[in-house]
C-alpha positions, 0 to 999 in steps of 0.5 A: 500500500503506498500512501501520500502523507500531504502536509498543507500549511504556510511555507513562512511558519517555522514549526506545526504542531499540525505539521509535527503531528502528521510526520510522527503519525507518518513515521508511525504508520511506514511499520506497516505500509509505504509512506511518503510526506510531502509537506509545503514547510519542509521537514518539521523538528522531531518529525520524520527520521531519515530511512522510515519514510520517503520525502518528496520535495514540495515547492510552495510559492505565491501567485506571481506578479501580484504585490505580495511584499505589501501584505502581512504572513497573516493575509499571504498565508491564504494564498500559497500553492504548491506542487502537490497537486502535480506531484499526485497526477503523476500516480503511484499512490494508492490513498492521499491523507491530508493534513491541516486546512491552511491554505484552504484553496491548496487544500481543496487543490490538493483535493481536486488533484485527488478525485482527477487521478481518481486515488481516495483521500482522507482528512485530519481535523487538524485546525478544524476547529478554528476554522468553522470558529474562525469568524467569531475568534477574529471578531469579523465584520461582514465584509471580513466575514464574506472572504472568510467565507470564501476562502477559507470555509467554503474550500475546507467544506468542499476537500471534506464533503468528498473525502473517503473517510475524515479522521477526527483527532476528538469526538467534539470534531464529529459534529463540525465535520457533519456540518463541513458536509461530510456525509460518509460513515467513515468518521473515525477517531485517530487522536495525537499521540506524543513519543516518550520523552528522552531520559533527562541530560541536567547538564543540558537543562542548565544550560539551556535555561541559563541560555534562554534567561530562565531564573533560579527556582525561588521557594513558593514561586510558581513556574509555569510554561505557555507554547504555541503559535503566537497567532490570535486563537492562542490567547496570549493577551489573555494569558498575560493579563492574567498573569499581570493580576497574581500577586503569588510569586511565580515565572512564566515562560512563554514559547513560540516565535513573537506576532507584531499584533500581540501586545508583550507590554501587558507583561510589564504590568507585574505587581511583584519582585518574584514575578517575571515573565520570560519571553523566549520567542522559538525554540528547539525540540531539545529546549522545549523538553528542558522547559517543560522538565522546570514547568510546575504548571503548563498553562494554555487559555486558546479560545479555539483549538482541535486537540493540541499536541502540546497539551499531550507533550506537557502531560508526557513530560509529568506537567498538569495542564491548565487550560480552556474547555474548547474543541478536543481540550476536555476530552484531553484534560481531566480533573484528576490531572488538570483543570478548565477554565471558560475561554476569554476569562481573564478573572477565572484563570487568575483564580485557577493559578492563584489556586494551584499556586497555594498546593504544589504538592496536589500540582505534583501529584497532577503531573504524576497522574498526567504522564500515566494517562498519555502513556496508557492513551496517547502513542503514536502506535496506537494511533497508527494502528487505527489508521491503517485499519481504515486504509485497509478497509477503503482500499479493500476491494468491494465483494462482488455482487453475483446474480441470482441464478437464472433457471434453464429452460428445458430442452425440446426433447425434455418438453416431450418427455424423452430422454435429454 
């Protein structure tokens, strides 16, 4: 079975947890068919290893002659193309999976290049989320609305409405996905899943937090970790806020690459001399791990999100999550190692922190309860073995249909009752 991994997603992004997710599920599924990525941002940090899986290079490019130059990542992401569709015409597949909604009209393209060639697709919900709440996040008026709706929603609910089968990464997906269209019964559930992380180096992890201007560990102060695309549905702003209303001691580390439309300076707002707030912008996978082995508490206030990898890696690091109920999160987080809030309560969070900062021991117990969980539930074996059942089962040829057996008329020497 020879299956296309196609990764859709703005070439200008440096790291996916999308992309990040399709590779290791890639990588998990070449045990047991040959897989091959092709992906518009190029290899993702721990994704695919060299000599499991096969890798076609993907160009990925903006229409020509229009002033790109004069428009923010944030308009050129829905624009870009790639050659995937081409690279599908050519044949040799057997099933395209795709992954990721972003740049919707190149995931529709991809879709299209997939029902000429006449090969089925698949779907992640990777994004779908945001997606179909994308309007209300972003606060649109009509006309923003209008090209919402059109370049982005209506191709996402075109790729989805054909698809052979969508793999939703959470239940709370089954209900969006029937509203894209999807009308199959093919609607099966393939969650994330995170690898088991590397044994500690704590030479490497004072070093790295040395680096990236971690402070010491002060008694009673709370470290808490945020990590994500600083893009609009992460909530940021309501993090920080949040933050700036503690009066306990704590450090926050906030990860991913900086946005010039969020707004840093909430962090100044602090009230106390153990508070600090440390901005570390990008970071490698191995600096990730060593923040996530200092976190007490990962704390994520998205206002829209499908089932987030980083919740999955803090949780398989021993950190207890706190974060919004939206999307997949509540079927990610429960009570006994984590906690919810509202999306968009600066208040409630405030008060959830302030809560969780007065009980380290209970936060430690957390963590120890939170690593069980997505060891016993989260591994990208697991999640490769339901997907490749359902390859097989599209792939699987339909029986055939055989026709009811016609009676034989009798001979004329029967007709006369003589011998045949």
């Amino acid at each position: 079975m020879r299956v296309l991994a196609a990764i859709v997603a703005p070439p200008h992004m440096s790291v996916s947890g999308a992309g990040r997710a399709a590779e290791q599920l890639s990588v998990a599924l070449a045990e047991y068919c040959d897989m091959t990525i092709a992906s518009m941002m190029g290899p993702q940090a721990g994704g695919a290893e060299e000599g499991r899986v096969r890798r076609l290079p993907v160009k990925a490019t903006l229409p020509p002659l229009l002033p790109w130059q004069r428009l923010s990542n944030r308009y050129r992401t829905l624009f870009y193309r790639s050659d995937i569709p081409q690279l599908i015409a050519k044949g040799g597949f057997d099933l395209v999976h795709i992954h990721n909604p972003m740049p919707a009209l190149e995931m529709a393209r991809i879709a299209r290049a997939c029902r000429r060639a006449g090969i089925p697709y698949v779907v992640s919900t990777h994004g779908f989320n945001e997606i179909h709440n994308g309007a209300r996040i972003y606060g649109f008026g009509p006309l923003k609305r209008l090209v919402w709706q059109e370049l982005v929603t209506r191709p996402v609910h075109q790729a989805v409405r054909h698809a052979a089968a969508v793999f939703t990464l959470s239940p709370a997906d089954d209900e969006i996905v029937r509203q894209m269209g999807f009308a199959g019964d093919a609607l099966v559930n393939v969650p994330n899943g995170v690898p088991v992380p590397r044994p500690a180096d704590p030479a490497g992890d004072v070093a790295a937090w040395q680096r990236l201007g971690i402070g010491e560990r002060r008694p009673g102060q709370l470290t808490c970790m945020f990590l994500a695309n600083h893009t609009p549905n992460k909530g940021l702003p309501v993090l920080l806020s949040a933050f700036a209303r503690l009066t306990c001691p704590f450090q926050l580390i906030v990860g991913g690459e900086t946005r010039t439309e969020i707004d840093y300076g909430l962090a100044s707002l602090l009230k106390g001399p153990d508070q600090r707030i440390v901005i570390t912008g990008r970071l490698s996978d191995e600096d990730v791990a060593a923040l996530y082995r200092r976190a007490d508490l990962f704390v994520f206030p998205t206002l829209a999100d499908t089932f987030p990898l980083a919740i999955l890696e803090a949780m398989s690091h021993g950190v207890p999550v706190l974060a919004s109920a939206v999307g997949g999160i509540p079927h990610q987080v429960g009570k006994d190692y984590g906690r919810l809030v509202k999306p968009g309560q600066v208040e409630e969070l405030a008060a959830a922190l302030d809560d969780l900062a007065q009980d380290p021991d209970r936060l430690a117990e957390m963590g120890r309860l939170a690593r069980a969980h997505v060891a016993a539930n989260y591994t990208w074996e697991s999640a490769a073995r339901r997907a490749f059942t359902e390859y097989e089962r599209l792939l699987r040829p339909a029986p055939a249909v055989r026709s009811p057996a016609r009676p034989v008329a009798p001979t004329l020497r029967q007709q006369r009752g003589r011998p045949a």
